[in-house]
C-alpha positions in Angstrom: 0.0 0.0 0.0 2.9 2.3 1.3 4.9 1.8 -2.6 1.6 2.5 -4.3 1.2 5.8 -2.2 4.7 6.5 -3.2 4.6 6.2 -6.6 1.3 8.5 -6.7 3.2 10.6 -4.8 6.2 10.7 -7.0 4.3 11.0 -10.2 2.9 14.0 -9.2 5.9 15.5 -8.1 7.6 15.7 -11.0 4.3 16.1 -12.5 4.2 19.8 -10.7 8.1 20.1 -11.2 6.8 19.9 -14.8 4.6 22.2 -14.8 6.3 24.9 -12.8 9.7 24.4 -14.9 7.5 24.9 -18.5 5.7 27.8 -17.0 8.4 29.7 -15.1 11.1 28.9 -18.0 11.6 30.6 -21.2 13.6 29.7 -24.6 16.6 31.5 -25.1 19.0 31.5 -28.2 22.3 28.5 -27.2 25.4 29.1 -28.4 26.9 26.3 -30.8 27.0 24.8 -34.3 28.0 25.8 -37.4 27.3 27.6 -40.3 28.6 26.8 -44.3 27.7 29.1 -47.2 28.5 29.3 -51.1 29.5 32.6 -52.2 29.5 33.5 -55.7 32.2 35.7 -57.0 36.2 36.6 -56.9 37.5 37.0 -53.4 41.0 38.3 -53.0 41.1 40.6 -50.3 39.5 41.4 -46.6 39.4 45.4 -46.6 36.4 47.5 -46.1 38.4 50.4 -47.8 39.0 47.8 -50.9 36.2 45.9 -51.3 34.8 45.9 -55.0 33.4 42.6 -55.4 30.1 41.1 -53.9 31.7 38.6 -52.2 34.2 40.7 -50.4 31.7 43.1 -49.3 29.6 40.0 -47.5 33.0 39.1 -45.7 33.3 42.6 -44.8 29.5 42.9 -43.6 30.3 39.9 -40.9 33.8 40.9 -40.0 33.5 44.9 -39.7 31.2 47.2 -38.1 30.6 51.0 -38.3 29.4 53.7 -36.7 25.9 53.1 -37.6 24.3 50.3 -39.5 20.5 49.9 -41.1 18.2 47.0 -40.3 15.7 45.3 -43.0 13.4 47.9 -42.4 15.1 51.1 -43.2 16.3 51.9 -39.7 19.5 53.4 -37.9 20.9 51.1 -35.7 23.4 52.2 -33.5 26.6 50.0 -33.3 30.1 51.6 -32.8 28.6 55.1 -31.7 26.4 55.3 -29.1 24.9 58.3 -30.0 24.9 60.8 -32.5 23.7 64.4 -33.4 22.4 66.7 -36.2 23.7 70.6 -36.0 20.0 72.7 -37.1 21.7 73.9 -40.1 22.1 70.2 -41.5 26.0 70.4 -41.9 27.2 69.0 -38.4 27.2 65.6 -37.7 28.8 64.5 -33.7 29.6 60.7 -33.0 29.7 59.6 -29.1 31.5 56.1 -29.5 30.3 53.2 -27.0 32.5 52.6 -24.1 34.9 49.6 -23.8 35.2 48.5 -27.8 37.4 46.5 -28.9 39.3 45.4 -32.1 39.8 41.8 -32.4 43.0 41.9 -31.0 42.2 43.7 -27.6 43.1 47.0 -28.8 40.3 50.0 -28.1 38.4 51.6 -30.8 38.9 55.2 -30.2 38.1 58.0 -32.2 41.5 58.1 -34.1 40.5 54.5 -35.8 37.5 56.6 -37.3 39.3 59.8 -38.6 42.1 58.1 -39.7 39.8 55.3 -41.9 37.6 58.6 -43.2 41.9 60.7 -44.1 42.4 57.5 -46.3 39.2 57.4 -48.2 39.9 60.9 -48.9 43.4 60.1 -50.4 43.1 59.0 -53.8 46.5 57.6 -53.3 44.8 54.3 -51.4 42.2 54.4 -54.3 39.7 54.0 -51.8 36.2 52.9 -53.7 34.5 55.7 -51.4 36.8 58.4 -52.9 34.1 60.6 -54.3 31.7 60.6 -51.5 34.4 61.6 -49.4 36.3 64.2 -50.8 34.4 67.5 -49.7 33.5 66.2 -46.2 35.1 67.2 -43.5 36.3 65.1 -40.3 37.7 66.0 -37.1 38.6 64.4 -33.8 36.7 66.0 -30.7 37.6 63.7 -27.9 39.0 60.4 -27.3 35.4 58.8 -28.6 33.8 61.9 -30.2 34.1 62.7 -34.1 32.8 65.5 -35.6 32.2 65.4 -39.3 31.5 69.4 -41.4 29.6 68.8 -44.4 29.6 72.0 -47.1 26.0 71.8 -47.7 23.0 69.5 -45.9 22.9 66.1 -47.0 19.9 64.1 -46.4 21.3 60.5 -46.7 24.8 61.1 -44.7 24.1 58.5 -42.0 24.2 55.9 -44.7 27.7 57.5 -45.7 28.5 57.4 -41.9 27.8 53.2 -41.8 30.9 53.1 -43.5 32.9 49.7 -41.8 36.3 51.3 -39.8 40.1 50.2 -39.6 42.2 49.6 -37.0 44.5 52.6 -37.1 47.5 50.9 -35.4 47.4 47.8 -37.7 47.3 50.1 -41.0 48.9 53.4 -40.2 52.5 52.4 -40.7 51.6 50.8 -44.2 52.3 53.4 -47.2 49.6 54.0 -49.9 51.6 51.8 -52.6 51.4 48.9 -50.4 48.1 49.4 -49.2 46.3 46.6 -51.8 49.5 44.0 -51.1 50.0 44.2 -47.5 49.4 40.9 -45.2 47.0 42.6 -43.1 44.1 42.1 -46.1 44.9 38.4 -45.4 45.0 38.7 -41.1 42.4 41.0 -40.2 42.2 43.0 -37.2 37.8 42.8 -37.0 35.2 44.4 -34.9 32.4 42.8 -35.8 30.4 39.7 -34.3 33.5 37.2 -35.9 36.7 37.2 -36.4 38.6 35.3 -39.2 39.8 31.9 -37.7 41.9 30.5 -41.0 42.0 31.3 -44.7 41.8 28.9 -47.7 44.0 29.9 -50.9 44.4 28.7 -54.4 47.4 28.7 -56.6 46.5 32.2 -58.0 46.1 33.8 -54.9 42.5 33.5 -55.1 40.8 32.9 -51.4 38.8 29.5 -51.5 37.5 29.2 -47.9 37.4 31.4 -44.6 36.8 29.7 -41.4 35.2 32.4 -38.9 35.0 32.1 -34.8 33.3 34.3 -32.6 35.3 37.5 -32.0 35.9 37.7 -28.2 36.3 41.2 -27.7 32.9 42.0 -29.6 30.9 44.6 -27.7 27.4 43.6 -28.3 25.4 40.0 -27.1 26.2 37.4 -29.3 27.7 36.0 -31.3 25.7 32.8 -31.3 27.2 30.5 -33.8 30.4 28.6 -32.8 31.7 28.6 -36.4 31.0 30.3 -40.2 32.7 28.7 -43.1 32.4 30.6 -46.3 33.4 28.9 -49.5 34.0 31.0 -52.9 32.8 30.0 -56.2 34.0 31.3 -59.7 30.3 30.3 -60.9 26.9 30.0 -59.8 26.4 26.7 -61.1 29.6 24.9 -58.8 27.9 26.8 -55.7 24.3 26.0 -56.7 25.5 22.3 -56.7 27.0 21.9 -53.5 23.8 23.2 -51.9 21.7 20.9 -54.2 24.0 18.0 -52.3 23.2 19.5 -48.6 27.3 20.5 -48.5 26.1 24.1 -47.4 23.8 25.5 -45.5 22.7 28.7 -47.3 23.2 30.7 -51.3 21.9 33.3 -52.1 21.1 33.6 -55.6 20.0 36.1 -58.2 20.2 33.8 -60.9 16.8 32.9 -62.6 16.9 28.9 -61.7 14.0 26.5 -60.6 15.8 25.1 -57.3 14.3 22.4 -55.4 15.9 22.9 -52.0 13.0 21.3 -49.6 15.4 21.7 -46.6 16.0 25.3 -46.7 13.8 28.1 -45.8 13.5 30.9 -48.9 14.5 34.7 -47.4 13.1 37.7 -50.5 15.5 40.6 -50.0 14.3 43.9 -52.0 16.9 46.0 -53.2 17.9 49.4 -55.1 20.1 47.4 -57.4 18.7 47.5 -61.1 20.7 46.3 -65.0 20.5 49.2 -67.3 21.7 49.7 -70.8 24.2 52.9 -70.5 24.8 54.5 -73.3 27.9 57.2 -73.9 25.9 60.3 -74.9 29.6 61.7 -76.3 29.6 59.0 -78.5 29.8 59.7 -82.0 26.2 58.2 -82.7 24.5 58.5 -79.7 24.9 62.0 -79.2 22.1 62.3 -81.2 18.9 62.0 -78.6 16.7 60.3 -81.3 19.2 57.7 -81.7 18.8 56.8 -77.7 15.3 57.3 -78.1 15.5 54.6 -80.8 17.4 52.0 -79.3 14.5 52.3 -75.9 12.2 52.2 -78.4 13.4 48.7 -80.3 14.9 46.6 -77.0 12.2 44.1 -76.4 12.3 43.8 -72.3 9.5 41.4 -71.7 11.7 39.1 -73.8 14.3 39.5 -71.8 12.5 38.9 -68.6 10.4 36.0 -69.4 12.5 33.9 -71.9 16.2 34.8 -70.5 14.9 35.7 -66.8 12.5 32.8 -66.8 10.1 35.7 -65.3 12.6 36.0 -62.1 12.9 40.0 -61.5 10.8 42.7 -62.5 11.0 45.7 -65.3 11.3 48.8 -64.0 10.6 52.3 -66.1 12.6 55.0 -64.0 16.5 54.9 -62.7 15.2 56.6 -59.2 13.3 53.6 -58.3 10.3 55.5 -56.6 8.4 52.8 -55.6 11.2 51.4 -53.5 11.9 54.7 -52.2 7.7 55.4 -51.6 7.4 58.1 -53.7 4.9 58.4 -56.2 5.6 59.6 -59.6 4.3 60.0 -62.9 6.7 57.9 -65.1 5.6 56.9 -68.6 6.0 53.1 -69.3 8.6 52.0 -71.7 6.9 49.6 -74.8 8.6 48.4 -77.6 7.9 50.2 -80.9 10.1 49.4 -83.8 8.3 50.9 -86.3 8.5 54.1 -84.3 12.7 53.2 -83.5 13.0 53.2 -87.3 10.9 56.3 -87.9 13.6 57.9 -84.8 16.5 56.5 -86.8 15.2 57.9 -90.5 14.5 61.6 -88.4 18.1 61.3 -87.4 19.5 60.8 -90.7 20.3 57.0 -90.7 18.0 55.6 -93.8 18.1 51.7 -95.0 19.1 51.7 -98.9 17.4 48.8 -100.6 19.7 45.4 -100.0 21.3 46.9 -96.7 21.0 45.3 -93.6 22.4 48.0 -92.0 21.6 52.0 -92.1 23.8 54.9 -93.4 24.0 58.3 -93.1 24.9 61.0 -95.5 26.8 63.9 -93.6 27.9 66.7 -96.3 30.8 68.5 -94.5 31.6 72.1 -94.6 33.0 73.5 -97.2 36.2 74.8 -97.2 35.1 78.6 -98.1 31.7 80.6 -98.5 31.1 83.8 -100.6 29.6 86.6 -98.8 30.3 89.8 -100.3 28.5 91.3 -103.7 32.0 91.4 -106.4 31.8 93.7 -109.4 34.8 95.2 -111.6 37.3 96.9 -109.5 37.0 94.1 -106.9 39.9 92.9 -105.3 41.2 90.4 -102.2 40.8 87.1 -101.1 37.0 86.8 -102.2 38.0 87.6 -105.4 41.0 85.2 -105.6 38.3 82.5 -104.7 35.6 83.5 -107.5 39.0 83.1 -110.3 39.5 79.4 -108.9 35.9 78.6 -109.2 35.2 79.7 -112.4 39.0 78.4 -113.3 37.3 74.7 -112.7 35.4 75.3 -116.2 37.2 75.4 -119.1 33.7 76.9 -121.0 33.3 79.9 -118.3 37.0 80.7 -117.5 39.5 79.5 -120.5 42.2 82.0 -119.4 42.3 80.4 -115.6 43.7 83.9 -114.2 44.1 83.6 -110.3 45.1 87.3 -109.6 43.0 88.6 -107.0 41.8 91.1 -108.8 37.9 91.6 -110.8 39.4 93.1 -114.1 37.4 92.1 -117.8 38.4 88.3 -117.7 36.6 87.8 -115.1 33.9 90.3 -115.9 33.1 88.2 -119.3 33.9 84.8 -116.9 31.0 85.9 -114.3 28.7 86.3 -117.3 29.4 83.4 -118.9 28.6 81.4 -115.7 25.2 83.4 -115.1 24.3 82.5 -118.5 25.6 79.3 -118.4 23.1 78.7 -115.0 20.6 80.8 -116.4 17.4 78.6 -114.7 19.0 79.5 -111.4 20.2 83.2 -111.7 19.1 84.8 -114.6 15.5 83.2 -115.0 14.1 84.4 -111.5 15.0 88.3 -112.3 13.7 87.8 -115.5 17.3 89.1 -116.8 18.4 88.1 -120.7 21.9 88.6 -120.1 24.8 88.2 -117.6 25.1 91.0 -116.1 29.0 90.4 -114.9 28.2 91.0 -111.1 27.8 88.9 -108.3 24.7 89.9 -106.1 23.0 87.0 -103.8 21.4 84.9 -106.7 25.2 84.5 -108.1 26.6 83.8 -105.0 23.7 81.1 -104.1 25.1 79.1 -107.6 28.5 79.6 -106.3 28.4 78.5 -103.0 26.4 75.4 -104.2 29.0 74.4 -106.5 32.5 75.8 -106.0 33.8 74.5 -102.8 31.5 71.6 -102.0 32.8 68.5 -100.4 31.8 65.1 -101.2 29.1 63.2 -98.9 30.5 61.6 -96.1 28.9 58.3 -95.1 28.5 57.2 -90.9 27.4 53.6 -90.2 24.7 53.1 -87.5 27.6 51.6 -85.8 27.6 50.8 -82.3 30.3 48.9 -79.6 28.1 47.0 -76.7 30.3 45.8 -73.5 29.0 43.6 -70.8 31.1 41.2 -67.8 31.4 37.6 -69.1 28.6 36.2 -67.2 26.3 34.0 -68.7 22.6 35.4 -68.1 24.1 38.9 -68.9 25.3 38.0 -72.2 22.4 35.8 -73.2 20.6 39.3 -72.1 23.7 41.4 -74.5 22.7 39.2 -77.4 19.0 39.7 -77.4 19.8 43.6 -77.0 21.9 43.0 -80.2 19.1 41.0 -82.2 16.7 44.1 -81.2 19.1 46.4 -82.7 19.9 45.3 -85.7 16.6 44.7 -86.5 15.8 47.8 -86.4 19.2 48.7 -88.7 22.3 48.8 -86.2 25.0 47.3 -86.4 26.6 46.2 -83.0 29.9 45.2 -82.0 29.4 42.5 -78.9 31.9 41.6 -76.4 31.9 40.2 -72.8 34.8 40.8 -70.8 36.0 40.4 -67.4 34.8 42.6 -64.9 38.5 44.1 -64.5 38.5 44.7 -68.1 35.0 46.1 -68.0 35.9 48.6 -65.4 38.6 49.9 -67.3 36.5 50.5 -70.1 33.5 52.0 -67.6 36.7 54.1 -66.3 38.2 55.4 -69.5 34.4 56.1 -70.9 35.3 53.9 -74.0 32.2 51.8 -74.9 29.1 53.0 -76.9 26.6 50.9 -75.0 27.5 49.6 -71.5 25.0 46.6 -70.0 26.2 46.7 -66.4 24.3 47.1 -63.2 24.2 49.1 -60.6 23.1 49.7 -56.7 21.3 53.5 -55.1 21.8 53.4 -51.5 18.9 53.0 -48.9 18.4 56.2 -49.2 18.0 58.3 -52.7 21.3 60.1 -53.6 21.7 60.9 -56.9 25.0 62.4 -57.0 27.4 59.5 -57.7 25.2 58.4 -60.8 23.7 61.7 -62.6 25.9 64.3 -61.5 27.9 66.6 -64.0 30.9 66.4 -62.0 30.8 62.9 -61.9 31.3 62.1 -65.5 35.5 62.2 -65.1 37.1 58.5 -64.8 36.5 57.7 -61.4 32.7 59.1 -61.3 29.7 56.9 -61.4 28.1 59.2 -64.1 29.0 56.6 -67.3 26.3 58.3 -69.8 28.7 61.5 -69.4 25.4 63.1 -69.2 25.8 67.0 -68.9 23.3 69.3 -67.1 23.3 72.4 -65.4 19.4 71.4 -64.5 20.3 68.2 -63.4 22.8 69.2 -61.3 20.9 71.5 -59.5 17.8 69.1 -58.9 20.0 66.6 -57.5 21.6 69.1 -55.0 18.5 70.8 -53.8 17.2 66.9 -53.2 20.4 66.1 -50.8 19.9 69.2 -49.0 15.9 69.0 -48.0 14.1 66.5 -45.7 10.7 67.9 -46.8 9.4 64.9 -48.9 7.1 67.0 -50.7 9.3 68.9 -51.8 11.5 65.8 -52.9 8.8 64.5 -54.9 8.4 67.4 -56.6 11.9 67.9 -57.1 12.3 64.0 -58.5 9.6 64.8 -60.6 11.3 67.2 -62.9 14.5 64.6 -62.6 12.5 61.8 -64.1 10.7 64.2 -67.0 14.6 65.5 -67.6 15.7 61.8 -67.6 12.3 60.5 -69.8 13.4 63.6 -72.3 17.4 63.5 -72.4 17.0 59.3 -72.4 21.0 58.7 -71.1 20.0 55.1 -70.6 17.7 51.9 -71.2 16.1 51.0 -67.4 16.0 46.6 -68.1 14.9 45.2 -65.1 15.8 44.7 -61.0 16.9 41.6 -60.3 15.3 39.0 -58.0 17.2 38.5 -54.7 16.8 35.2 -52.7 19.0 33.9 -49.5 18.3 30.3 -49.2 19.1 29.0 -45.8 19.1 25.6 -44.0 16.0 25.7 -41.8 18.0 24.7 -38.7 19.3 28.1 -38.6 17.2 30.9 -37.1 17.0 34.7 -36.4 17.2 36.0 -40.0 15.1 38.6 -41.1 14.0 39.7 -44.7 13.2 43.2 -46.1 14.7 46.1 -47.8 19.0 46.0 -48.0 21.0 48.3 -50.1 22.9 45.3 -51.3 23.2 41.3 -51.2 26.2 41.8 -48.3 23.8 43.3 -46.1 21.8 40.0 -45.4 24.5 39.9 -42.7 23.1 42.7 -40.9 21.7 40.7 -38.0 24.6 38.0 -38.0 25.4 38.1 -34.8 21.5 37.1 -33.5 21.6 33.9 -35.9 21.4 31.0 -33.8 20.3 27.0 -33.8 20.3 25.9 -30.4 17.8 27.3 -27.8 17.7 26.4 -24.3 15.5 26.8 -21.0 16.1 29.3 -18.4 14.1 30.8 -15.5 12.0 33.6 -16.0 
């Protein structure tokens, strides 16, 4: 009887133990496990200051932090400042850094680590990638963790300049500018982010293969959870796609426009202010001619390019300042493909299609080399003169005594009224004149100028170069640009190259049509792109579009917060833009992280670029684990 009493007893012991463990307890993120991804693209270097490439920017994103950072949602999240302040006027910005930060190495972060990153993006002799966002900002150090920054005029989007990821001063500052790209520090990184790198996988060609990561001691915030992030670097898609396919990794992210069946991982849609454009060189010899770029918008068949090359993945877009991602509502007139209309633009521009041509010319009658202007009689002399004898020298029947002399003595008399008499329908005939009269008034000179010092036709193919990176999707989209075109009368000169190749030719402006892509920041700045004083090799501005309107629209937008007025002001951009047509919008590209649904704590939503899915690293997690409320 006793036993049986016990084992009631027992039963509901545990049974209340049970009960006041699941209801005084809460789940909390464990540290452990791993994490493995495949990451597309060339990865050389680990430098915030450096980075060019996708790949090294998502290194960068999980080893460095800066002052400020943005979440999925748009926000300002504080990370190596713990504060920060506006001056009224708009040209003032004050960092407070956080107290007892750390590099990865136990080193403080201090104020000079901030200035001294900001002096070398200023230098072009580090040819930081920052350069030009830099140049006419001030920075200044204030106290051991305050830095003040002096902007010349308000700019609306400068805490997104300010997330800039920071350097370890007394790692760098000893390393000249010519060594800068080579030194061994890009390879042993002093961090401050969430991880620090643990061991580093080369190839033969100095190409990094694989970077172990472990938690960063020193770092400042909770976290990180993870015990371990491996990163593994792919020349193409297709090798990384396949090792996820096999369950080797545990998240891709992937733009390209596949059907994937990945059952175990959990699909994360990241929108961002990345879009492919065709660019095209308005100093080009053809396309300086507005109708031309009309033409080409006019004959590029996007829906093609979306749903047969795109497989529908990604979405056109009709406007380069992306208002719906921004929220800003705009009239914008949809591009549609028109190519009887592209023609009619090409024959209004000169370029016509002779019969049994594929390809259209255009007759361009130069200059001549001199024009009469002054009324000659007898007793004429100089160089007009002198001009009139060679002229009428050319015909044997007007001139036989060829005199060049400079002076209008009877030769010429009797030559000028041989030639009126001779082109009697033209001169004589409207002044209802029987005779030459020897003197050369405005119906005289008309004949003369049309026949004495004309120039042959010159002929200009519809000729155009068209540049792209050697990746596969965009030049399968190159090619159906180029089938567009010369349907329509072009002809186009194709080539993929690698993107170091292709950014020389961005740089030196030497391309006629440039499909490339590019990324805005969360916040709408224009500057880098449209500016006019962004056009010079180094400048973001690869149309080489030139406006004094445009330039002051884009100014007056960095320096108000009023979003009316910015919608007003963006309205005249994008009639300017719809008008001047610098460049083809082609579509935005579809963005999607696939991750292994063991891990947890990752959070979709707006990013300014594929490196930013990072932004939360440090809350990613797999274990969880009981504790008491």
């Amino acid at each position: 009887m006793f036993s049986i009493f016990l084992v009631l007893f027992l039963i509901s012991f545990f049974s209340f133990l049970s009960f006041t463990f699941w209801f005084e307890t809460k789940e909390i993120k464990a540290k452990g496990g791993e994490y493995t991804e495949a990451i597309v693209g060339e990865m050389r270097i680990i430098n915030p200051v450096l980075a060019s490439s996708d790949a090294e920017r998502a290194v960068i994103e999980i080893l460095f932090d800066g002052l400020v950072d943005f979440d999925s949602q748009g926000n300002v999240i504080l990370e190596l400042a713990k504060d920060y302040s506006v001056s009224e006027d708009g040209k003032v910005y004050e960092f407070t850094l956080k107290d007892n930060i750390f590099w990865s190495d136990g080193m403080p972060i201090t104020a000079d680590d901030v200035v001294w990153t900001v002096k070398i993006m200023k230098d072009p002799a580090y040819r930081s990638y920052n350069l030009a966002s830099w140049l006419a900002i001030g920075v200044e150090k204030v106290g051991e963790r305050k830095v003040l920054f002096r902007l010349k005029e308000p700019y609306n989007s400068f805490l997104e300049l300010a997330s800039f990821k920071v350097l370890p001063k007394h790692i760098w500052e000893n390393v000249p500018p010519q060594e800068f790209h080579l030194a061994e520090a890009n390879l042993k990184p002093v961090s401050s982010g969430p991880y620090r790198v643990k061991k580093i996988e080369q190839d033969d060609l100095g190409f990094i293969k694989k970077i172990e990561l472990e938690p960063n001691p020193y770092y400042y915030q909770e976290g990180p959870y993870l015990d371990q992030i491996n990163l593994l670097f792919f020349k193409d898609f297709k090798s990384a796609l396949s090792k996820a396919l096999a369950g080797q990794v545990d998240g891709i992210g992937i733009t390209e426009p596949v059907n994937v069946n990945l059952s175990f991982f959990e699909r994360y849609k990241f929108e961002m202010p990345r879009y492919f454009a065709l660019f095209m060189n308005t100093n080009s010899e053809v396309l300086s001619e507005v109708k031309v770029r009309k033409a080409i918008a006019k004959a590029v068949d996007r829906e093609k390019i979306l749903n047969k090359i795109l497989e529908g993945k990604g979405k056109i877009f009709n406007s380069f300042l992306l208002p719906e991602f921004y929220g800003f509502e705009l009239e914008v007139s949809p591009l549609i493909q028109d190519k009887v209309e592209a023609e009619l633009l090409l024959t209004e521009a000169g370029f016509k299609l002779k019969e049994g041509n594929k390809f259209r010319i255009k007759e361009i009658i130069p200059k001549p080399d001199f024009v009469f202007t002054k009324d000659l009689e007898l007793g004429s002399k100089g160089l007009e003169v002198r001009k009139l004898q060679e002229c009428l020298a050319k015909d044997p029947e007007v001139y036989p005594e060829g005199e060049i002399t400079g002076y209008f003595g009877q030769l010429t008399l009797k030559a000028v009224i041989r030639f009126q008499e001779k082109y009697r329908e033209d001169i004589l005939d409207p002044q209802n004149l029987k005779r030459g009269t020897g003197r050369v008034r405005a119906g005289t000179r008309a004949k003369l100028n049309q026949i004495c010092f004309v120039k042959e036709p010159e002929k200009q193919e519809l000729k155009v170069s068209l540049y792209t990176v050697n990746q596969p999707i965009l030049e399968l989209v190159a090619k159906s640009i180029r089938e567009d075109l010369e349907s329509v009368g072009f002809k186009v000169e194709f080539k993929a190259l690698p993107l170091g190749d292709l950014l020389e030719k961005v740089k030196s402006r030497n391309f006629d049509l440039l499909l490339f892509g590019q990324i805005l920041g969360l916040k709408l700045d224009l500057y880098p792109f449209w500016h006019s004083l962004q056009t010079k090799p180094g400048g973001l501005n690869i149309t080489g579009l030139e406006s004094k309107e445009v330039d002051q629209l884009i100014e007056k937008i960095r320096k108000t917060s009023n979003l009316e007025k910015v919608k007003t002001e963006l309205q005249k951009l994008e009639d300017i833009f719809e008008e001047k047509t610098p460049a083809l919008p082609l579509y935005l590209p579809e963005y999607s992280f696939y991750v292994n649904r063991k891990i947890k704590g990752i959070k979709g939503g707006k990013i300014s670029d594929p490196s930013k899915r990072f932004w939360n690293i440090q809350e990613w997690y797999i274990y969880t684990k009981k504790v008491i409320r």
